[in-house]
C-alpha positions in Angstrom: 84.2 -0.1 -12.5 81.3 0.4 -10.0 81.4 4.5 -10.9 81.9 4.1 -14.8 78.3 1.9 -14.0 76.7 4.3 -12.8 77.9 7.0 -15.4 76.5 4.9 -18.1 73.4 4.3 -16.7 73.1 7.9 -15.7 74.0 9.0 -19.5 71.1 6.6 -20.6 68.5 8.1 -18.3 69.3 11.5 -19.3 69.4 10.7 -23.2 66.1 8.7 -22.8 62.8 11.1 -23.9 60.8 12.2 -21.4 57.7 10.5 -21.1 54.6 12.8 -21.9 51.8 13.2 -19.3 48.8 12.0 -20.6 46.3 14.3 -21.8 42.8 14.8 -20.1 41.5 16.7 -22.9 38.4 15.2 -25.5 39.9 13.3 -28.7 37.1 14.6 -31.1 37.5 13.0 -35.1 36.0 14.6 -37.6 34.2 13.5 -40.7 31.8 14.9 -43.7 28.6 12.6 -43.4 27.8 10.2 -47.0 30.3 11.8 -49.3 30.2 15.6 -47.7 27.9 16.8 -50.3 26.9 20.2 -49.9 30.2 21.8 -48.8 30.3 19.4 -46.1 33.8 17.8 -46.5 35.0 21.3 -46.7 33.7 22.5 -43.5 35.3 19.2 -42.0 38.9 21.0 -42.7 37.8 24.1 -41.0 36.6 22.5 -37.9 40.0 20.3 -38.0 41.8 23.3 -38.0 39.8 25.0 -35.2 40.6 21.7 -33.0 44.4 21.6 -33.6 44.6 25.6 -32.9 43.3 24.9 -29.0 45.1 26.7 -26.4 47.5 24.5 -23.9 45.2 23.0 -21.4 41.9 23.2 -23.9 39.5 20.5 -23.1 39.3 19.2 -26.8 41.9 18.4 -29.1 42.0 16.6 -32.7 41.8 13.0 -33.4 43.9 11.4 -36.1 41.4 8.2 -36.0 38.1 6.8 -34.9 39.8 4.0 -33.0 41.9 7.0 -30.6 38.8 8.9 -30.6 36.7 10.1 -27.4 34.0 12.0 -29.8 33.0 11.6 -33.6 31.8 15.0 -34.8 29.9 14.4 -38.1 29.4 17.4 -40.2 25.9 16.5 -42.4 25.7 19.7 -44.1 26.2 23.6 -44.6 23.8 26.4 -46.5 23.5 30.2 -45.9 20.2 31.4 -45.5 19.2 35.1 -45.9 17.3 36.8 -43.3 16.4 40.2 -41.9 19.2 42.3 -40.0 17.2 44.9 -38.2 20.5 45.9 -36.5 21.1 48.0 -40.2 19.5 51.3 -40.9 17.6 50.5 -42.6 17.3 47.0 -42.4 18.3 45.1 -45.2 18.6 41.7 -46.3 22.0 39.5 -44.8 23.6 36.0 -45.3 23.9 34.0 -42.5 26.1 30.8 -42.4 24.7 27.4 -41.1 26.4 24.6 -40.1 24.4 21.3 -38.8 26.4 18.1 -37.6 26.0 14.7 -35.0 28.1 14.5 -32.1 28.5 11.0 -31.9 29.3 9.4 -28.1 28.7 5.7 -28.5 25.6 4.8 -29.1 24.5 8.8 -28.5 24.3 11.4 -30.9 23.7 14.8 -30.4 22.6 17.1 -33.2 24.5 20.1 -33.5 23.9 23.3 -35.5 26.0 26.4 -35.6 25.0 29.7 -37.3 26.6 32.9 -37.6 25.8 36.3 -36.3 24.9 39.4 -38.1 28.0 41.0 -38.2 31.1 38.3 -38.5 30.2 35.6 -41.0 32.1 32.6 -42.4 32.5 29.2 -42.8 35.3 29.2 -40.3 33.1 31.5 -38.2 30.6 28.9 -38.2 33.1 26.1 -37.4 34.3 27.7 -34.6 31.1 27.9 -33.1 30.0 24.1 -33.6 33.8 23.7 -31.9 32.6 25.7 -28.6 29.0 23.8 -28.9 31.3 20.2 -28.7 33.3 22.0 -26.1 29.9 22.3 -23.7 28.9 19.2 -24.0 32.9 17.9 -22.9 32.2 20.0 -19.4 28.9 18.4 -18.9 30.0 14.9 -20.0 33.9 14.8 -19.4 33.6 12.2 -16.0 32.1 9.4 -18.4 34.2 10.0 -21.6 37.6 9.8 -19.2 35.8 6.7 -17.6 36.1 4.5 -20.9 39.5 5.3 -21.7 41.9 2.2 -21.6 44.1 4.5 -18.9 41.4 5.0 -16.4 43.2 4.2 -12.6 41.0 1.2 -11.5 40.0 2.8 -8.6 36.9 0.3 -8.0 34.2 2.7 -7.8 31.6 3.9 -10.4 30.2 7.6 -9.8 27.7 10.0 -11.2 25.8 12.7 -10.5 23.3 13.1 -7.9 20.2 13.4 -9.7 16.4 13.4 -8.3 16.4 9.5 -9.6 19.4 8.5 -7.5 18.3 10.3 -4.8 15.3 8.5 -4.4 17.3 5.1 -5.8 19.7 5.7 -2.8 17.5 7.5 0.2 19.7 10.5 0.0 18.7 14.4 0.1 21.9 16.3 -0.3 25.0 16.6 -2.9 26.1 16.6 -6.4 28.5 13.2 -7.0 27.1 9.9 -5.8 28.6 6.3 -5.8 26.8 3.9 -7.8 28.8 0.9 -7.9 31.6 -0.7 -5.7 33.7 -3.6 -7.0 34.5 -5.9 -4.7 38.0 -6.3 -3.7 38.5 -2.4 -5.3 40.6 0.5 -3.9 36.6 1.7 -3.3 36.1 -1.5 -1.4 38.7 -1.5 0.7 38.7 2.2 1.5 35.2 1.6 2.9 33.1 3.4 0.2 29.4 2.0 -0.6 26.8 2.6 -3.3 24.8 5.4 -1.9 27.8 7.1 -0.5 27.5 10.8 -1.1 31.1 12.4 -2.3 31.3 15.7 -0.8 35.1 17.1 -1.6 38.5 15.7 -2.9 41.6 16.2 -1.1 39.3 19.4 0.6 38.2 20.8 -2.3 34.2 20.6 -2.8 32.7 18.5 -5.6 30.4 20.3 -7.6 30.1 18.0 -10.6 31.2 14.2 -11.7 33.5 16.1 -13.5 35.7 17.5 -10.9 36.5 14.1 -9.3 37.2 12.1 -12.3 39.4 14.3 -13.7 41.7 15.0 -10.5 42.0 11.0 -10.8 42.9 10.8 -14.2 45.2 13.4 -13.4 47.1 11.8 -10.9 47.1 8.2 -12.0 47.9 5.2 -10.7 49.2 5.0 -7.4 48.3 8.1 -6.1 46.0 8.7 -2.7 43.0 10.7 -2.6 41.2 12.2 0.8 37.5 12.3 0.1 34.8 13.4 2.2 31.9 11.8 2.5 28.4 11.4 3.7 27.4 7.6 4.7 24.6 6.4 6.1 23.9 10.4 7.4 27.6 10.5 8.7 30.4 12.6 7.5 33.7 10.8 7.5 36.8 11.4 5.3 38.2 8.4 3.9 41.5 7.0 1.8 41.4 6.2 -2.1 44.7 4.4 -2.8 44.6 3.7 -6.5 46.7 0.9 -7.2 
């Protein structure tokens, strides 16, 4: 009885699907701005398709909705302007393809515009390169877009980048990631972290950016353990993040 148990529960655990890992990479929704007049709407498809063509392991990917959404990338328009290709013998007149858009983070927007070169033109030229624009500012930004997701570990510690404001906010000289918050009672709390702390490397490897850090945690999860070196009060120590 006890081994025909255990054969049915092992046949259920095999037959059950495999739970997916959870993506890392920018949910960006796109969207014609007003009633995509001026080819807008049309441009919006391009840029859709340049999104769901991303390699395995790309940093963006494409949003069915607003509400699952990391980014809102609002095209507001498209033209091709004619201008002077002096690459040509002898120069002559060329059409260049211009896209301009809002990335919207929030309550941020960014504008956006993406234009051709001399030699490849298109629309889907064009979209492609408003893609890789969206794509720079995911690097620079990724640690507070992974931050707000409903999935972050609550690891009890807010971080940013050392900048010449935090240093002086913090009486610090030296690093790139800096803790700006503790919650008390937090994994951060209770592994001895403080605001002002200076985070040097993650399980040995340096910290060059936010970015780095937040997404070897979102990587891991909950319930993983992270070694992190640190600078405190002038003092390097290593200390133990156990996310809960």
């Amino acid at each position: 009885m006890r081994s025909a148990l255990m054969a049915a529960a092992l046949g259920a655990a095999l037959a059950a699907p495999a739970v997916a890992a959870q993506s890392a990479a920018a949910r960006v929704y796109v969207q014609a701005a007003g009633a995509g007049a001026n080819g807008a709407a049309d441009s919006v498809e391009d840029i859709k398709k340049e999104l769901a063509d991303q390699k395995a392991g790309s940093l963006l990917a494409l949003a069915n909705s607003r509400q699952e959404a990391d980014l809102v990338l609002e095209v507001t328009g498209r033209h091709e302007e004619t201008k002077m290709n002096y690459d040509l013998t002898p120069p002559a007149d060329w059409p260049f393809f211009i896209l301009t858009a809002a990335l919207l983070d929030g309550d941020r927007s960014t504008p956006l515009k993406a234009e051709t070169g001399v030699v490849i033109k298109g629309w889907r030229t064009a979209a492609g390169l408003l893609v890789s624009q969206v794509l720079v500012y995911v690097e620079d930004n990724h640690h507070m877009l992974l931050r707000r997701r409903a999935d972050w570990p609550a690891i009890g510690v807010e971080f940013d980048e050392l900048t010449k404001e935090r240093k002086k906010q913090f009486g610090v000289k030296d690093g790139k990631v800096v803790v700006t918050a503790v919650a008390p009672g937090g994994a951060g709390e209770k592994a001895g972290l403080h605001a002002g702390d200076v985070i040097a490397t993650v399980d040995g490897e340096k910290l060059k950016s936010p970015v780095k850090l937040a997404r070897a945690i979102y990587a891991r999860g909950p319930r993983a353990t992270f070694a992190l070196g640190v600078m405190q009060a002038g003092s390097a120590r290593t200390v133990s993040l156990a996310v809960p």
